[in-house]
C-alpha positions in Angstrom: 101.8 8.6 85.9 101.5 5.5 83.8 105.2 3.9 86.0 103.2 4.6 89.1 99.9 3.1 88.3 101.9 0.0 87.1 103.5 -0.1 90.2 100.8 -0.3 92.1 99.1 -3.0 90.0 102.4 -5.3 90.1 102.2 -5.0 93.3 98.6 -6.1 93.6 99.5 -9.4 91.3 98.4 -12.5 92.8 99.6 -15.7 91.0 97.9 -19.1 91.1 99.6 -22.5 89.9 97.2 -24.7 88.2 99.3 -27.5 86.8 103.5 -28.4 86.4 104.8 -30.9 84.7 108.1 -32.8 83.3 108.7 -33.0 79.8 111.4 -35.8 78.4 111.1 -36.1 74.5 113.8 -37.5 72.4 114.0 -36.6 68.3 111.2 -37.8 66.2 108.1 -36.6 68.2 105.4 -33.9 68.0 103.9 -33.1 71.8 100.6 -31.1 71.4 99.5 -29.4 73.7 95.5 -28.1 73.8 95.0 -24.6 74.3 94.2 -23.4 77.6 92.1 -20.4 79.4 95.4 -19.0 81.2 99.1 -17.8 80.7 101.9 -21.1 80.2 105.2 -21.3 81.0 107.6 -23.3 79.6 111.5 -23.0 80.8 114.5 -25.2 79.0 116.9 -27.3 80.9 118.0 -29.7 78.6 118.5 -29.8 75.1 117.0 -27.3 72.2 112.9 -26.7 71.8 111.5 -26.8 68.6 107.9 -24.9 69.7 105.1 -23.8 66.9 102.4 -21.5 68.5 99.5 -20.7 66.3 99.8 -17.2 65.1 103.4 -16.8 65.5 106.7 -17.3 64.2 108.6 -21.0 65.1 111.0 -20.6 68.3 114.0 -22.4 68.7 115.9 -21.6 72.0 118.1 -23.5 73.9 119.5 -24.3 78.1 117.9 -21.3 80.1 115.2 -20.1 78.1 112.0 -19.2 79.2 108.7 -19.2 77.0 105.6 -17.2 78.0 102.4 -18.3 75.8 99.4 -16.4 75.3 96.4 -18.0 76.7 94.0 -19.7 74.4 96.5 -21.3 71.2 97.1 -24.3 70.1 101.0 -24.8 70.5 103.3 -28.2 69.9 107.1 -28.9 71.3 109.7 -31.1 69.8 113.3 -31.9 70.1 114.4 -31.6 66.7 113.3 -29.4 63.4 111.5 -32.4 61.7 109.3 -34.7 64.1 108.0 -38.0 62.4 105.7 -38.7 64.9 103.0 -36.7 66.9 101.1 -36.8 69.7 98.7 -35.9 72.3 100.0 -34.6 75.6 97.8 -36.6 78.0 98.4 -39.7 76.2 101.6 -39.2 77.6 100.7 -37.8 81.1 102.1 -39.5 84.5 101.9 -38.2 88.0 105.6 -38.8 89.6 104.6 -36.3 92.8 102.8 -33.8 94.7 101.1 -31.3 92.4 104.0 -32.8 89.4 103.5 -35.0 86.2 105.7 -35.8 83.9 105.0 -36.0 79.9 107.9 -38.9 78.8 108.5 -39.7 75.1 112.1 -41.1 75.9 111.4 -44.4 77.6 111.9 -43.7 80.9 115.4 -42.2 80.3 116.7 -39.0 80.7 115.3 -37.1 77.2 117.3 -35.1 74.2 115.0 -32.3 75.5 114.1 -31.9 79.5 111.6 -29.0 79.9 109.8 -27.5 82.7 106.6 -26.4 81.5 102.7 -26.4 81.0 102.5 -24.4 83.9 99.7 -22.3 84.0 99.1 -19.5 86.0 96.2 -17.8 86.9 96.8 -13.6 87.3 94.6 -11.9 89.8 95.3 -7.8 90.7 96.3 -7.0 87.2 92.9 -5.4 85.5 93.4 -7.3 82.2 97.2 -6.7 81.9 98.3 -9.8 80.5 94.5 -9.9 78.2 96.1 -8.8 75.0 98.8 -11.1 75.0 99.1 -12.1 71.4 102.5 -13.2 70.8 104.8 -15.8 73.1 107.4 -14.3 74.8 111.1 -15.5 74.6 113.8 -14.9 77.3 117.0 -16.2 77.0 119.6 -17.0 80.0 121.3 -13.3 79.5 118.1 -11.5 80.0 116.8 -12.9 83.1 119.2 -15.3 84.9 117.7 -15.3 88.0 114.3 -17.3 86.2 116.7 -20.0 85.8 117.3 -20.0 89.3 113.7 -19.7 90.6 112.7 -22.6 88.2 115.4 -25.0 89.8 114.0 -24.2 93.2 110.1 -24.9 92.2 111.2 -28.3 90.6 113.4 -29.2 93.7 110.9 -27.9 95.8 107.9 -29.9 94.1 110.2 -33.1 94.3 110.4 -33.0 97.5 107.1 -31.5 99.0 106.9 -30.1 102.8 104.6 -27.8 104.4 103.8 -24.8 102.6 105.0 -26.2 99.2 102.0 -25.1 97.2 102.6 -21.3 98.9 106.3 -21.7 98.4 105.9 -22.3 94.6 102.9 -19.5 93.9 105.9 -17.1 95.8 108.4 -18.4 93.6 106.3 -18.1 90.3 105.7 -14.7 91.1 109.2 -13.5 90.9 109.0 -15.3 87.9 106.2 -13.2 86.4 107.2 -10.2 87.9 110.9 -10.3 86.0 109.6 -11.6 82.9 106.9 -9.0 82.8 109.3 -5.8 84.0 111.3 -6.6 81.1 108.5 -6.9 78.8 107.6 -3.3 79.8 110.9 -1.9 79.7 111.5 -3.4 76.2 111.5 -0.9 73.6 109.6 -3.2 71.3 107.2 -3.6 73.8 103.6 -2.9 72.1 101.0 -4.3 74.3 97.4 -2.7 74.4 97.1 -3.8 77.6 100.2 -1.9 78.9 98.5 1.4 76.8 95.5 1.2 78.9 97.3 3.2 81.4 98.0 6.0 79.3 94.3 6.9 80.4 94.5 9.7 82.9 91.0 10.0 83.6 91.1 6.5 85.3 93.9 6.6 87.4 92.2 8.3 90.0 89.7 5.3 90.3 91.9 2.7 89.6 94.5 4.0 92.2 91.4 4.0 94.9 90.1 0.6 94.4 94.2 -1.0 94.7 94.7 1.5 97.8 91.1 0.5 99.4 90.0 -3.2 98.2 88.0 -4.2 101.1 85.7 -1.1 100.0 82.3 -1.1 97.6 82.2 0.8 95.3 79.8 1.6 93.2 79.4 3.1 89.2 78.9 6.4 90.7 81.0 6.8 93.8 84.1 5.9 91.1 82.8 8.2 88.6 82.7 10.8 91.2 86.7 10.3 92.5 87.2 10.1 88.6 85.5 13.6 87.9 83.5 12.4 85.4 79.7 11.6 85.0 78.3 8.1 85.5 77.8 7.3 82.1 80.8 8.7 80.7 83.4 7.3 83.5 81.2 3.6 82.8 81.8 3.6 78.9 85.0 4.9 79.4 86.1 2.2 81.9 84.7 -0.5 79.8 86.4 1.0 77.0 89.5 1.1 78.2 89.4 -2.2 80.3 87.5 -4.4 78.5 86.7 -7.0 81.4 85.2 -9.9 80.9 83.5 -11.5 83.5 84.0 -15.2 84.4 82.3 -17.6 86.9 83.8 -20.8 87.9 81.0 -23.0 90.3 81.7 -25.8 91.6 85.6 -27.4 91.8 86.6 -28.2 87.8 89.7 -27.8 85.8 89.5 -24.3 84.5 92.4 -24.4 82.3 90.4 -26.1 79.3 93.1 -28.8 79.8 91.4 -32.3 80.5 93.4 -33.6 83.9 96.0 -36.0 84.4 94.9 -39.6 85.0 95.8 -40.7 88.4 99.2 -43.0 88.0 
């Protein structure tokens, strides 16, 4: 019961890009990076990452690798074990195309370390999936090696912008999120609360109902009713279980909690 409600949430998942960007850093330098309300993706190309995220153990991974950070930590990258230097990412920020900017610590040459990264992503249709995310995920080349070839087509794509390159790049994330997070599930070490939420069988009924009819309103009671439970105790349960929070955005603003890159 649990495979099939995750089914249907993945495949309700709606993905939102909210920044990309270029990073070239050569040994001796610290990037740090503010934390941000959503998900970050950071993928390899060139070079080995030295990453601290607060809260969890240094990575070190190398060509191919994908990072997944929990939303809301302070994190820092490097190019070597023992930076001298350190700095602020958007002292360092340049646009260099549509929707791309690039963070360059190696003088306007190719860098020690190319990554692909600060991409956050905004994840609609999931009911809090990715909410307990505590740790950053690692994949190396052998466990996904089609992300590698998803994240060559957004940066060639972004480089050379055409119609429907913002839709082509949410499709292509997506696939992206979608393998990373199917192997998350299937892992064995796999422990996340939010992934245990649907071990409750008492909700399934009403979750499956709103993914299967979302134009519908529904109300406290008419869910506690396909639920078989009484208003009060379907609500606490819910809430329970879920834990939503509720966030408003008004008005157009960066949402990330990242200031914006200054125009080049």
């Amino acid at each position: 019961m649990r495979n099939e409600m995750l089914e249907q949430l993945l495949s309700t998942l709606d993905i939102a890009i909210e920044a990309f960007a270029v990073c070239e850093l050569r040994p001796g330098f610290r990037l740090v990076l503010k934390p941000v309300n959503a998900i970050e993706f950071h993928y390899v190309f060139k070079g080995t990452v030295f990453m601290t995220v607060a809260g969890a153990d240094p990575i070190v991974c190398g060509p191919g690798s994908l990072i997944v950070v929990p939303p809301g930590v302070h994190q820092s990258i490097a190019a070597d074990a023992q930076p001298s230097q350190e700095v602020v990412a958007e002292r360092y920020c340049l646009t260099i195309g549509e929707g791309l900017v690039l963070h360059d610590l190696a003088g306007g040459n190719p860098g020690d370390l190319r990554l692909v990264g600060h991409i956050t992503a905004s994840t609609t249709g999931t009911l809090g999936l990715f909410d307990d995310l505590s740790q950053p995920i690692v994949k190396h080349p052998d466990e996904a090696p089609i992300v590698g070839q998803l994240f060559t087509a957004m940066l060639d794509e972004i480089n050379s912008p055409r119609l429907g390159t913002r839709s082509v790049l949410q499709a292509l994330m997506k696939i992206c999120v979608l393998t990373v997070l199917r192997n998350h599930v299937e892992s064995s070490s796999m422990t996340s609360k939010g992934l245990s939420r649907f071990g409750a069988p008492h909700l399934h009924k009403a979750v499956a109902v709103v993914m299967e009819q979302p134009s519908d309103k529904f109300d406290v009671a008419k869910l506690a009713a396909v639920a078989g439970m009484s208003r009060s105790a379907f609500a606490s349960a819910f809430l329970n279980t879920f834990a939503l929070k509720k966030l408003a955005c008004k008005g157009r603003h960066n949402c990330s909690g990242r200031p914006p890159c200054p125009s080049s």
